[in-house]
N, C-alpha and C positions, 0 to 999 in steps of 0.2 A: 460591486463584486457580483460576481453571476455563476452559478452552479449548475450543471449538466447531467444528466446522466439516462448513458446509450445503454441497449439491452439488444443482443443477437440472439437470435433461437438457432437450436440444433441442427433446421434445411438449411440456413443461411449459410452455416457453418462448414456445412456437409464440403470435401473435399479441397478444407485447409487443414493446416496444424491444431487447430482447434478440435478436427475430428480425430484425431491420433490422440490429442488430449481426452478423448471423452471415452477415450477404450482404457481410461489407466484410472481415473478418478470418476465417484461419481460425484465428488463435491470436492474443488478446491476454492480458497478460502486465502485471500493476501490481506495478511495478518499488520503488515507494518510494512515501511520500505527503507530500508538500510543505508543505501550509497546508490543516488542519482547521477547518471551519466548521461550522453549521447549514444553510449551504446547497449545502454540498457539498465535495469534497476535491480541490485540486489535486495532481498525482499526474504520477507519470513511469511512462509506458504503453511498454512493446515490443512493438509488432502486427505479427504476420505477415500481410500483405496477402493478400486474394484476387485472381486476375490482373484487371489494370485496374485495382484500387484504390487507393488512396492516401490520406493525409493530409486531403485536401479533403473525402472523403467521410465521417470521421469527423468530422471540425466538422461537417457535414451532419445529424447525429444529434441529436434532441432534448435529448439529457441529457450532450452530449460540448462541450467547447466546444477545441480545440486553439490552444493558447499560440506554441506555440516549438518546433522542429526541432532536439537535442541537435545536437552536432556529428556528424561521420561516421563519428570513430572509435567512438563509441555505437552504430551502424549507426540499425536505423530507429528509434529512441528520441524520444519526443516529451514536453513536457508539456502538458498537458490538464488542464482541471477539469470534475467527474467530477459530473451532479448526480445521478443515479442515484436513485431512491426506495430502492433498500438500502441504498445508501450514504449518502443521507440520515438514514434511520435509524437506521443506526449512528454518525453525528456526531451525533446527537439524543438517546443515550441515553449516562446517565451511567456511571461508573464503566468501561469496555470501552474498546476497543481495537484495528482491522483488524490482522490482521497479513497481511505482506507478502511471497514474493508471492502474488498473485489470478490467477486464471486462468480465463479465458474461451474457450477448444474445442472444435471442430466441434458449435459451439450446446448445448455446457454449461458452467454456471458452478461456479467453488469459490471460496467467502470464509471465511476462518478468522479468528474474533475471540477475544480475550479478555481477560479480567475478573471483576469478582466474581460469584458464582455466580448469588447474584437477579440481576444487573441480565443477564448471557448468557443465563439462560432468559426473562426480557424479550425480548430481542434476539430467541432463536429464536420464541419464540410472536407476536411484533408480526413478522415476515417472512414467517411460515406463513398470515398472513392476505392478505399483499400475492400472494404465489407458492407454495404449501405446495413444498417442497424434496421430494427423492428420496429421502436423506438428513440423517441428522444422527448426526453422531460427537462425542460429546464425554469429555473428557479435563479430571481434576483433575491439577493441577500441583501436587509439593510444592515448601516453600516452605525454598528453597537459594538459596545462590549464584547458582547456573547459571543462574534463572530469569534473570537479566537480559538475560545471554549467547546465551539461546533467545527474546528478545523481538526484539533485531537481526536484520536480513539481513546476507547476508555481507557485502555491501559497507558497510552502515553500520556492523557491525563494524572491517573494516578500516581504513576511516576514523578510525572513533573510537580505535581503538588506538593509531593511525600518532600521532595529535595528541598523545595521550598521550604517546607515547615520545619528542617531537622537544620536549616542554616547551611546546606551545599553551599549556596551561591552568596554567602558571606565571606569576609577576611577577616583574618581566614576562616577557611571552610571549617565546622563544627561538626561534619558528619563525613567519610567516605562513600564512594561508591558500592564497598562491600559492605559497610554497615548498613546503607540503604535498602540494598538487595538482601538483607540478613533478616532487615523489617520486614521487608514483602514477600519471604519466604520465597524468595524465584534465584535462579544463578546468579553470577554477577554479570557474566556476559550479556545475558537475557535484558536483566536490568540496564547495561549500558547502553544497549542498542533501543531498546525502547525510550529511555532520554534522551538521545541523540536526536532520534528521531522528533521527538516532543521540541526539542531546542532549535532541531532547523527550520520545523514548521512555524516555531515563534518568530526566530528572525526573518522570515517570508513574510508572515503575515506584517510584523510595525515595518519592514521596509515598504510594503503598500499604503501603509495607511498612517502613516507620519505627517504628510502634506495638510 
């Protein structure tokens, strides 16, 4: 397994979508990623507003389209689908993986993928074409345990442990969905989308590493 992670500064950026992004956020933040396509990633985004801005103005953006307003106790948490040409590209290419979170910063980005080693130097040489990066760090990963553990965010983590321990994925199941999320004091939606997530990244990772 091989890990990568590109970093664009603000001139690089200067006169894409990216700088239209950096007039509305001074910090956006991809929280989780929902539902992987070809055409793009639904995604739960935490933006720190620029003053004035708001919600509206990112649906505003070409490649943003905003879904749904998390509840409050999420603060400004939204879900959005993301068509992004990098992000694109990385639901286009096989074998990889975004990992989560991404961050976007006084008009610089960080995206951290990974995957098999061909297909992340794919990844990096097909993005160096679209926006050549400022960097690139990358990182082989031995192949343990722990990788699984280091593929979750915390909260998908959390989640998926919690469901674990209350017997979810027992027969039958000894816990719901909403008792779960009733534990964690968070929605149910919230809750679902963050196991979902957790579960699809599980079945990614043993389909790799079964052989």
């Amino acid at each position: 397994m091989r890990e990568v992670t590109l970093r664009w500064e603000r001139e690089a950026l200067a006169g894409t979508s990216m700088a239209e992004l950096d007039k509305v956020v001074q910090r956006l933040s991809i929280m989780g990623n929902l539902l992987i396509t070809p055409e793009g990633i639904r995604q739960i985004l935490s933006p720190v507003y620029r003053e004035g801005k708001g919600p509206s103005d990112l649906d505003a953006l070409d490649f943003l389209s905003v879904e749904q307003k998390l509840v409050e106790r999420e603060g400004n948490a939204i879900v959005a689908f993301n068509s992004h040409p990098l992000v694109r590209l990385a639901t286009n290419t096989e074998n990889i993986h975004i990992l989560v979170p991404c961050d976007f910063e006084d008009g610089n980005f960080t995206i951290t993928v990974r995957g098999l080693p061909k297909a992340v130097a794919g990844f990096v040489r097909l993005s160096e074409a679209i926006v050549p990066p400022a960097s690139v760090r990358v990182k082989t990963l031995s192949d343990s345990k722990d990788d699984l553990r280091e593929t979750f965010t915390q909260r998908q983590l959390e989640c998926f442990e919690l469901a674990a321990k209350h017997g979810y994925y027992e027969t039958p199941k000894q816990i719901t969905i909403q008792g779960l999320a009733e534990v964690m004091g968070i929605a149910r939606s919230t809750y679902q989308e963050h196991l979902n997530a957790a579960e699809e990244l599980a079945l990614h990772w043993l389909s790799q590493n079964m052989s």
